[in-house]
Every structure is written in structure tokens, then in C-alpha cells.
N, C-alpha and C positions, 0 to 999 in steps of 0.2 A: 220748816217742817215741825208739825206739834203733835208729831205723835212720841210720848210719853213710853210706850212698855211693849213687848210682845209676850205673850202668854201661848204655851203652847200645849196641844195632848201629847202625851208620850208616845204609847205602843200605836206605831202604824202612822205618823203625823210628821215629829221629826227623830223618831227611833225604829229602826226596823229588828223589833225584836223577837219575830216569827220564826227564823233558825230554830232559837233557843226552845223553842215553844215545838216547834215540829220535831225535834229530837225526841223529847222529855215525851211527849204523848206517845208518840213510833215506841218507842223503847218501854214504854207499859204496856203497848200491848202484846209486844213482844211478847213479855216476860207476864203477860193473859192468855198465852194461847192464840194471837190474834194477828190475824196482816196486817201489816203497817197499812196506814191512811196516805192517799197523793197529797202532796207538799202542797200543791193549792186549796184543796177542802180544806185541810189544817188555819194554813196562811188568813183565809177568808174569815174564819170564824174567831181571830185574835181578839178585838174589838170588844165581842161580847163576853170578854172573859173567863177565869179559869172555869165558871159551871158550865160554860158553855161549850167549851173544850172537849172537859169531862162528855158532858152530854152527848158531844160530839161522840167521840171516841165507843161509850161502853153505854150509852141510853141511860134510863133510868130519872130520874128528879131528887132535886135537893131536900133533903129532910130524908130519902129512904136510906136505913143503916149502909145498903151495899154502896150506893153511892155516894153519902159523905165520905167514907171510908178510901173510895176509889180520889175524891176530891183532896184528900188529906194526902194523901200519896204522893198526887201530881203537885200540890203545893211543895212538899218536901224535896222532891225532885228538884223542878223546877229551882229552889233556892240551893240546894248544893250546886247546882250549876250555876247560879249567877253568885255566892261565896267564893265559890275555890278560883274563881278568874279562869273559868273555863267560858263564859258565855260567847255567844257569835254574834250579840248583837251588835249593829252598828249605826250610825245616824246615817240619814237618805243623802243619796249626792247631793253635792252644793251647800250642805249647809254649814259645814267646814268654815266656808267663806264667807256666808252670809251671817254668822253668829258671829266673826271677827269686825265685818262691815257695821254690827248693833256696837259694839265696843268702842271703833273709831268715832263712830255719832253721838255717843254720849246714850245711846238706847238703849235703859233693862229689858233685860227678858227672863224669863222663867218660865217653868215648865205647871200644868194644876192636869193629873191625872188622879185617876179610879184606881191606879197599884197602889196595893199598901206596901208604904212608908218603907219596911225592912226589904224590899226587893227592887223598889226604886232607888231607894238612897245608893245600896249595895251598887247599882250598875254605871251611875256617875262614874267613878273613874278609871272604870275601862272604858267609859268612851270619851277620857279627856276632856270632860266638862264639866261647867262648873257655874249654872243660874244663880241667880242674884234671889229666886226663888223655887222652892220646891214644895208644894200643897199636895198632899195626898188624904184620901175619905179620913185616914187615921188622926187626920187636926181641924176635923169640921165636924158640925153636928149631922149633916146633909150633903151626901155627895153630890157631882156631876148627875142628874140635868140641873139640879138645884146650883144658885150660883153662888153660895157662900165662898166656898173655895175658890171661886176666881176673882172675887171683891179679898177675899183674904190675901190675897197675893198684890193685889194692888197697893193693899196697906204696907204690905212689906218692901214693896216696891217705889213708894212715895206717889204714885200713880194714879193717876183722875180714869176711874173705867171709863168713860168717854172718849177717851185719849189713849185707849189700850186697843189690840188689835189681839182676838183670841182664836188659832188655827187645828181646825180637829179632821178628825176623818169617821166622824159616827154622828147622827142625827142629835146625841145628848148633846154633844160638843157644843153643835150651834144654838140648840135652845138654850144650854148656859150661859153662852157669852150672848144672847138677845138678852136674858133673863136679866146678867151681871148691866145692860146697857154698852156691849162693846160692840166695835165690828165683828164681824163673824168670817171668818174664808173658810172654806170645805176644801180639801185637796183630795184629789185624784188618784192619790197613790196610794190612799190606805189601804185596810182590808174592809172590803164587805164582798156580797157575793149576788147582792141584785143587778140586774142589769144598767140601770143609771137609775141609782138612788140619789145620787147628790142633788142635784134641781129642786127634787122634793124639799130638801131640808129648808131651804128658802134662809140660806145662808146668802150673805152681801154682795161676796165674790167666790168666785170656784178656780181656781190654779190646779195646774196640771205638770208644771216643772217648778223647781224652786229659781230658775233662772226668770218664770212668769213673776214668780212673789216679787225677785226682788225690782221688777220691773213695775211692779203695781203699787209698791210700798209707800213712794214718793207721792203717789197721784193723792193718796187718803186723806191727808192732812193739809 
């Protein structure tokens, strides 16, 4: 087997960090005058980020006073909860064993996400891990779809993109890792909220348990 690295997206891929995120937004609107959102609108809309959250939650666009302001909040939020070691995030089943199983083989892996730097680093070790790499927008000129960050990680990695396997749950994911020259898998578990988007993204392979990945792993190489 010559596959070299696994590269992976954070939120919604191999971190289910939508608790955190359905707290922090419920609990502003709260404290707006506002009924909480169902846990799966929230859930669905992880993906596309804190404006999109926002967006979600109180309307508005980026750049209007009310709405940075609302943006600025939920960012604050958000990181006293993932500081004080109160977050609920946790990694998706299975992958426990399957980041043990990359160790026994001799296989890096690292994570190349869209959070910035000070709230990904932050939630490493409440969930007990510890990538051989961590890219986030804050060490590249060009984030995600752009594939700088996922060749950046290669480099830190010792790892030939060709020989990397890069796994998202958002259409940027896979045009990144086509962009970077990797394999691409779509998984099934992310957030999004269209009815079968995955096909679309014309990603390599699509998994739907991590018990499939680790079934498919072997074949790629």
C-alpha cells in the first residue's frame, strides 16, 4: 500500500462540532428576543460557516453594521466555549480506531480546514488528538477551494499529493483536493441540507460509514 497521508476537513467530516455551534447560536437568540432554531437547520448549515450561521439565525449580510456586530458576538461566544473546555464537540464514530489503525501503518494524517487557527487549535485536546498536521486559512494566502493549504500540508507531511487521500463533507473540499491532485471522498455524514448533493461534487468515492472508508482504504493504492 502506497498511500502516503490522509488529510482531512474538520467541522462535519471527522469532528462533529454542531452541539457547540447549535448552543452558542439558540442561546443568542435567546438573549435577542428570539426562539431557538431546530437543531437540524442549525446542524445543516455548519459547513458554510460562522456568516452563515449568523445569516441563518438574524438575516442580514456581511459588511451591514448590525450584522458584523451580531457576527462578532457569535465568534466570541463560540470561543469561550471551545477555551473554557466546555465544548461538546466530539470526532464521528469509528474514528477512534481508524486514526489508531493510520499510526500502526506508518500513515500521516492531518486535518486542512476553513476555522481559523485560534479555535481549531483550541479544540485539539478535548478531543484527544493530535495530526502530524494542522492548516488552517490563518497559514495560507488562499483558503479552501484553493488548494494551497492542502499542498501545505503535504509539505509538512513529507507527502507526494498523489499519494494523499483528502476527505470533506462540502463541494469546496473536493475541488481542493482535485485542485491539490488528491483522491477526493465526499462522506455522507456531513452537514448540508440539499437533498443529495454529494454526486454532484464528482468527488472519487462517496463513504457513508467510517467502517466503508476503512474498507475502501486498502483498494486506492
Amino acid at each position: 500500500m502506497n498511500l502516503e497521508a490522509v488529510l482531512f476537513d474538520l467541522d462535519g467530516t471527522l469532528v462533529d462540532t454542531a452541539p457547540d455551534f447549535i448552543a452558542v447560536l439558540n442561546a443568542m437568540r435567546v438573549d435577542h428576543q428570539q426562539d431557538p432554531l431546530p437543531e437540524s437547520t442549525i446542524r445543516n448549515t455548519v459547513s458554510g460557516g460562522a456568516r452563515e450561521m449568523v445569516k441563518l439565525a438574524f438575516g442580514g449580510q456581511p459588511g451591514e453594521p448590525k450584522f458584523d456586530h451580531l457576527l462578532q458576538e457569535f465568534l466570541q461566544r463560540y470561543g469561550d466555549c471551545v477555551y473554557s473546555g466546555q465544548s461538546k464537540s466530539v470526532l464521528f464514530p469509528g474514528f477512534d480506531s481508524l486514526l489508531a489503525t493510520f499510526s500502526a501503518q506508518g500513515i500521516a494524517w492531518g486535518i486542512v480546514t476553513n476555522k481559523p487557527a485560534r479555535f481549531a487549535e483550541a479544540l485539539m485536546p478535548s478531543l484527544n488528538i493530535t495530526p502530524a498536521s494542522l492548516v488552517c486559512p490563518d497559514h495560507v494566502r488562499e483558503p479552501k477551494p484553493a488548494p494551497e493549504a492542502l499542498l501545505l500540508a503535504c509539505q509538512q507531511l513529507h507527502a507526494e499529493p498523489c499519494r494523499t487521500i483528502y476527505l470533506g463533507d462540502h463541494e469546496r473540499d473536493i475541488v481542493a483536493g482535485r485542485n491539490a491532485n488528491m483522491v477526493t471522498i465526499a462522506v455522507a455524514w456531513g452537514y448540508f441540507d440539499e437533498p443529495d448533493p454529494l454526486t454532484a461534487w464528482q468527488a472519487d468515492h462517496l463513504v457513508h460509514t467510517t467502517q466503508q472508508l476503512q474498507q475502501l482504504l486498502p483498494t486506492l493504492f
